[in-house]
N, C-alpha and C positions, 0 to 999 in steps of 0.2 A: 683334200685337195684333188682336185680333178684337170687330165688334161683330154683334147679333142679326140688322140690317140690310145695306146695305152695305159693306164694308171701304175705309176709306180708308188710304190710306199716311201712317203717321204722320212721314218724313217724303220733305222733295221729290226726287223721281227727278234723277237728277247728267246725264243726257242722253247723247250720245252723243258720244264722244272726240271728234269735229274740230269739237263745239260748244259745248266744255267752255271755251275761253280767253272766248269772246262769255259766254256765260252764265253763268259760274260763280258771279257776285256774286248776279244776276239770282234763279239757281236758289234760293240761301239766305232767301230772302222768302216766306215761307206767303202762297197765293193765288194766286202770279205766273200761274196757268194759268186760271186762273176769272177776276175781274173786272179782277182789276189787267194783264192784257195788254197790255191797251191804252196801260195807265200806262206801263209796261215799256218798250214802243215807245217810247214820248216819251222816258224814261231811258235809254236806250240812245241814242240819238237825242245831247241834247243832254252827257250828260257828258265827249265828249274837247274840247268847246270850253272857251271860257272864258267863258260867256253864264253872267250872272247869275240864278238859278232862285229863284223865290218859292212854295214850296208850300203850299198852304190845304188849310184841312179842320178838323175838329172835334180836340177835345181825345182822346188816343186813338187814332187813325188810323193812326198807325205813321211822321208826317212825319219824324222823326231817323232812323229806318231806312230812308227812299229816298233823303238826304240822304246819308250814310255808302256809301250804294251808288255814289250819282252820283262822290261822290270817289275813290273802289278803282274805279270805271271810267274815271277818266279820267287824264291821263298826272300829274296831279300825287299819283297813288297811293303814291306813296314819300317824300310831303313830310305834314308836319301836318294835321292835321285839329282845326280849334282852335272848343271847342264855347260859346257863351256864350247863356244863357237870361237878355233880359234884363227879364226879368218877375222874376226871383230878386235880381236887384243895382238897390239905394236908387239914386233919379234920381240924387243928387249924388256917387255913386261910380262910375257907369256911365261917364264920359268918362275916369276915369282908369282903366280897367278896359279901357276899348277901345285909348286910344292911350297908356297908361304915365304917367309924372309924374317930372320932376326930384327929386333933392334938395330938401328946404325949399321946393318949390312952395308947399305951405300947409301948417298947424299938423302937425304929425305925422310928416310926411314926410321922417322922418331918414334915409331909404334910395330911391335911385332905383331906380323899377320899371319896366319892359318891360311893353308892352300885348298886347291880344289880336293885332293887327293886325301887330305887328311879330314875333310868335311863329308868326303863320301866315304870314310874306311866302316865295313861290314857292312854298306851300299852299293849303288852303279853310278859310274863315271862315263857321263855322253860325251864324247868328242866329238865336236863338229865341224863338217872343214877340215879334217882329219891332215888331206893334201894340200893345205898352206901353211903347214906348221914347219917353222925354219930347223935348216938342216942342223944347227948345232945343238938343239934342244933333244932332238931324235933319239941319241944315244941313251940319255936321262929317260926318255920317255919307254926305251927298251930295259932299262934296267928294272927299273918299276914296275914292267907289267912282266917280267922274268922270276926278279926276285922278291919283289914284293916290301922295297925297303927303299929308301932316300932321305936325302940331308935337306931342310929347307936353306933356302941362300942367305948365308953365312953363319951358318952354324956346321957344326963337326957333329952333331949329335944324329945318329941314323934310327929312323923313324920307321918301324914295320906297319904295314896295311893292309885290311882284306878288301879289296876293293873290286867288280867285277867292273869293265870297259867293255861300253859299245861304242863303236867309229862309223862316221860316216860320210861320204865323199860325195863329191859330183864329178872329180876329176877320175882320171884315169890313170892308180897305181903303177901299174905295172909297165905303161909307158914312161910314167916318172921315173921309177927303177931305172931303164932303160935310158934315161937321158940325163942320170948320174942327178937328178932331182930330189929322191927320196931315199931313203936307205932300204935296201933290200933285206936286211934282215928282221927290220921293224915293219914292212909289209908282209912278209910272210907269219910274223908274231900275230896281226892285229889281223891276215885272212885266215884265224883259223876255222869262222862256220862265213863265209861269204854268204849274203842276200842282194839281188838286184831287184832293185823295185821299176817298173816297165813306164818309161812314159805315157802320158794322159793319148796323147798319139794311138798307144797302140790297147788304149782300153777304152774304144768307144762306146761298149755294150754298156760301161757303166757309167756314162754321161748323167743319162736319166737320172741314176738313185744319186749322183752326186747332187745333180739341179735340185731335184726332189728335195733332199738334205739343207741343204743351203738356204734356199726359200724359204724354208720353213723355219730354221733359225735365226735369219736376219730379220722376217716378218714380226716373229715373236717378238725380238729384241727392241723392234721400232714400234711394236702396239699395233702391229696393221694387220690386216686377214687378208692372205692371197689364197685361193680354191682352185685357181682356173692358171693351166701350163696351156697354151696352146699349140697344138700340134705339130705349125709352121716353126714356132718359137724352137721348140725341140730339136727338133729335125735340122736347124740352122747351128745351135749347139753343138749339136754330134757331129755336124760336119766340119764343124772348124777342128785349127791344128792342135789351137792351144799351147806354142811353146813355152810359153809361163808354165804349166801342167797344170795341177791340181791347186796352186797356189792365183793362179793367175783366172780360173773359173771363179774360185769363192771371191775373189772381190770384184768380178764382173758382176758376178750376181745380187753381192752387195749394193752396187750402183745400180744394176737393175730394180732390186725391190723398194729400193729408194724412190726410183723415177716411175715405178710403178701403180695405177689407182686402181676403184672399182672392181678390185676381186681379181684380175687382172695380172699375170704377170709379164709386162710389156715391154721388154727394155731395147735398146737402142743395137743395131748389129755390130757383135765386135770385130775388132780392129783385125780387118784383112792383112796377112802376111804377102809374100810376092809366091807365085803359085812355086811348089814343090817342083824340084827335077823328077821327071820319072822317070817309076818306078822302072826296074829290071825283070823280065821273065827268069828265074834259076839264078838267082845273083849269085856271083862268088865271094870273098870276104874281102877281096879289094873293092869289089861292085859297093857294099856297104860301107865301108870307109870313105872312098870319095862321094857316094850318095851323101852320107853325113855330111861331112866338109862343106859340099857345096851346097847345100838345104841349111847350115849355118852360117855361112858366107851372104846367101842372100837375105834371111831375114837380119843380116846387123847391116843390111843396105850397103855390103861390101867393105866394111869398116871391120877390119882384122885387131887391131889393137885397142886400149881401156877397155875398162870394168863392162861394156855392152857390146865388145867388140865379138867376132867369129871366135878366136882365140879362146877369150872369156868362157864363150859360150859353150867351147870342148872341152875344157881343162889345160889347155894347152898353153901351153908359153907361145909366143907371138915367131919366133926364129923356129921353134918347132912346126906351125903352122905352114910357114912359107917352105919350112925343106918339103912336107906332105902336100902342100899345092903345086910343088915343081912335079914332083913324084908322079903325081895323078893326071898330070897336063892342068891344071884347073889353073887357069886366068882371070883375074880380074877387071873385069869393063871398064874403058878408059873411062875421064869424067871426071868434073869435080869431086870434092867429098872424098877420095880416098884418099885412107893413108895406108 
């Protein structure tokens, strides 16, 4: 595959024989050579332990694939890998989802089931959404990753586990703490090796080998041969924001190599955001906080509340929003459309 500019490998070089057993998980990660190095270090670092890893970052980021890596690196690579997003399961089914349920525990439950926890025991257990998981469950979910023991719901019978836990968020723990959201001592349990993964934003060096990457897997997949990136193409990539991250390129790309012919990879300019506030010469940590806010605010077109709201979009509860937009002076433009 060739573009007008310079040639990226579309995909990651395997290394060299006597560094292939250390890396091999490593290599299969678009980026690991550009920004995520560092990241790498640290995953490499803590996956043959059994230390608890919390990874932050925006929606997008790629956190279930350095998750997945940390477990194929570490020795419980031949055991489970048991995934639960628990933003996707109702408050009131999540505890029977984690630790299973009797017989007849409650209306329905004509069949006892096995939890997450016990499907991953001498495995890893992904939490995902770590920060939407209701405050009552909390306590159960600190007991568990403490002692290493719990009752499925309606049974008296206590169940021990070897289970290692990786979590991960989009929201912002520690401000949850702080607004009596989260439990603070089930945050500090689940930050004991922290990972922030950077948004796609702030890793534009690695645009290329993503494109690169992508291309060439969708290509495959639809039977088609793309050779030719063209340079302009590129260049219009790198320069977008991307708030989707990394999730919202692979299926731009997708629709690109679809509408793509002739060797060609031609696809249609993505979707313009409303231009970023600028930037600050020396920002201070308020300067980045109301930058964020307000560079979130305008790409949800001012819409602070639901699932695509500013809100959403921080982690934030919607009354937390508004006390940190009074805070900052940030107003919202009169005009239809808001709420």
């Amino acid at each position: 595959m060739q573009t007008n500019a310079v040639a990226y490998p579309a995909d990651v070089p395997r290394g060299r024989k006597e560094d292939r057993e250390e890396l091999s998980v490593a290599e299969t990660i678009v980026g690991w050579r550009g920004s995520l190095r560092g990241i790498l270090s640290q995953l490499q670092a803590v996956a043959p332990t059994n230390t608890t890893v919390l990874l932050a970052g925006e929606s997008g980021t790629g956190k279930e694939v350095i998750a997945r890596a940390i477990h194929e690196l570490s020795p419980r690579r031949g055991r489970n890998l048991v995934k639960v997003n628990c933003a996707a399961i109702p408050a009131g089914l999540l505890e029977t989802e984690m630790f299973g349920h009797e017989r007849g525990a409650f209306t329905g439950a004509i069949n006892s089931r096995v939890g997450r926890f016990a499907l991953a025991d001498h495995g890893t257990l992904f939490l995902d959404e770590i920060g939407d998981m209701a405050l009552e469950l909390q306590p159960k979910m600190l007991r568990v990753l403490q002692e290493r023991e719990f009752e499925a719901v309606g049974s008296t019978r206590t169940t021990q586990v070897d289970v290692r836990v990786l979590a991960a968020t989009n929201r912002d723990l520690r401000e949850m703490v702080r607004d009596r959201e989260f439990r603070e001592d089930l945050y500090y349990r689940l930050n004991a090796f922290p990972i922030v993964l950077p948004p796609l934003r702030e890793r534009k060096a690695d645009i290329p080998e993503f494109v690169q990457y992508f291309v060439q897997e969708f290509a495959s997949s639809m039977d088609k041969t793309i050779e030719i990136i063209p340079e302009e193409t590129m260049r219009m990539l790198v320069e977008h924001a991307w708030p989707g991250n990394i999730r919202e390129l692979q299926n731009y790309v997708e629709r690109g190599v679809i509408l793509s012919n002739n060797g060609v990879f031609d696809p249609p300019p993505p979707e313009r955001c409303e231009q970023e506030p600028p930037e600050i010469a020396n920002p201070t940590l308020e300067d980045k906080v109301r930058h964020e806010i307000l560079a979130a605010c305008q790409r949800a077109n001012w819409k602070l509340g639901g699932p695509r709201g500013a809100a959403a979009r921080l982690g934030l509860k919607r009354n937390t929003l508004f006390y940190k937009m009074k805070r900052f002076g940030i107003r919202r433009p009169s005009g239809p459309g808001q709420d």
